[in-house]
Each structure stands twice: as structure tokens, then as C-alpha cells.
N, C-alpha and C positions, 0 to 999 in steps of 0.2 A: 100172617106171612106163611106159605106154603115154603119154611125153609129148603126138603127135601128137592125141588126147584128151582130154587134161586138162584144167579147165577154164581159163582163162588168171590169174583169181586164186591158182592154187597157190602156194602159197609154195614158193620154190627154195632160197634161203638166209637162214633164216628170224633169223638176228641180227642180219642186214643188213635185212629187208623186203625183200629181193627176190624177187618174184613172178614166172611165167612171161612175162607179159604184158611186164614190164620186160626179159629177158632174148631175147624174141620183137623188142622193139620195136628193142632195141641191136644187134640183129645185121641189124635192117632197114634200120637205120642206115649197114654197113658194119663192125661191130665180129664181126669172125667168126671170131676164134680163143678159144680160153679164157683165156689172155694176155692177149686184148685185152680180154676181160669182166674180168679179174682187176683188170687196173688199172682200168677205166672204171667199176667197181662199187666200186675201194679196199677190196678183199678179200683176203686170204690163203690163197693155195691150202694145202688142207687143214682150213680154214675148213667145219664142218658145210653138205655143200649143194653144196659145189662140183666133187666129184666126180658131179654131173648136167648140167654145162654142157658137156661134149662129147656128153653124148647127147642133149641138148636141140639141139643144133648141127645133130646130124647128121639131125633132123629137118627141123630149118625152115629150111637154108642152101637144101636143095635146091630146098623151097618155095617161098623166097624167089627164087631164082633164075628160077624157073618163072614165076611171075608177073614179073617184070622182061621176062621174053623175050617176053612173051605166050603161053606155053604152059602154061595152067595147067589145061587139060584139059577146060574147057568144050564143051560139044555143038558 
């Protein structure tokens, strides 16, 4: 899954309802390990779904980051 694409309703771990948008918004939050999603979502890793939140991670930490600094690559 080309997360960075996706649209943000995807469902991520779908026995929970969690959707990308949820899992975009927690790590905006500060919640940027999978750990930390694990517990802040009350999920079981291993739980269908959760083996995508480290690559959901390792798209939008940096993104996330980049807009924080102001570099998010505008003209």
C-alpha cells in the first residue's frame, strides 16, 4: 500500500475503525511509535491491520516533521 496516497478514510485496522486519518492525526499528536499507537488505539499487536502502522509511520513522521520545521517544500 502506497500509504502516502491513500485516501485518508482507509481503514487501517478495521475491528477497531481505525482509519488512516486517525492514525495520521495521533502521530500529529506526538504518538510516533507503534507502541504508542498500540496502547492510544487499545489494540493488540498482531490485531489484523497493525502490522501497517510502522509503515504508515514511516511515512508521515517525516512529513510531519517537515511541516513542524517549516520545511515542507513549498516554492
Amino acid at each position: 500500500m502506497d500509504w502516502g496516497r491513500a485516501p485518508a478514510d482507509t481503514m487501517v485496522v478495521p475491528s477497531k475503525n481505525i482509519t488512516l486519518r486517525d492514525v495520521v492525526q495521533a502521530a500529529a499528536d506526538g504518538v510516533d511509535t507503534v507502541d504508542g499507537l498500540l496502547g492510544h488505539f487499545d489494540v493488540e499487536e498482531g490485531t489484523a491491520g497493525t502490522e501497517e502502522l510502522q509503515p504508515i509511520l514511516d511515512v508521515f513522521i517525516p512529513a510531519i516533521a517537515r511541516l513542524r520545521s517549516g520545511q515542507c517544500g513549498g516554492g
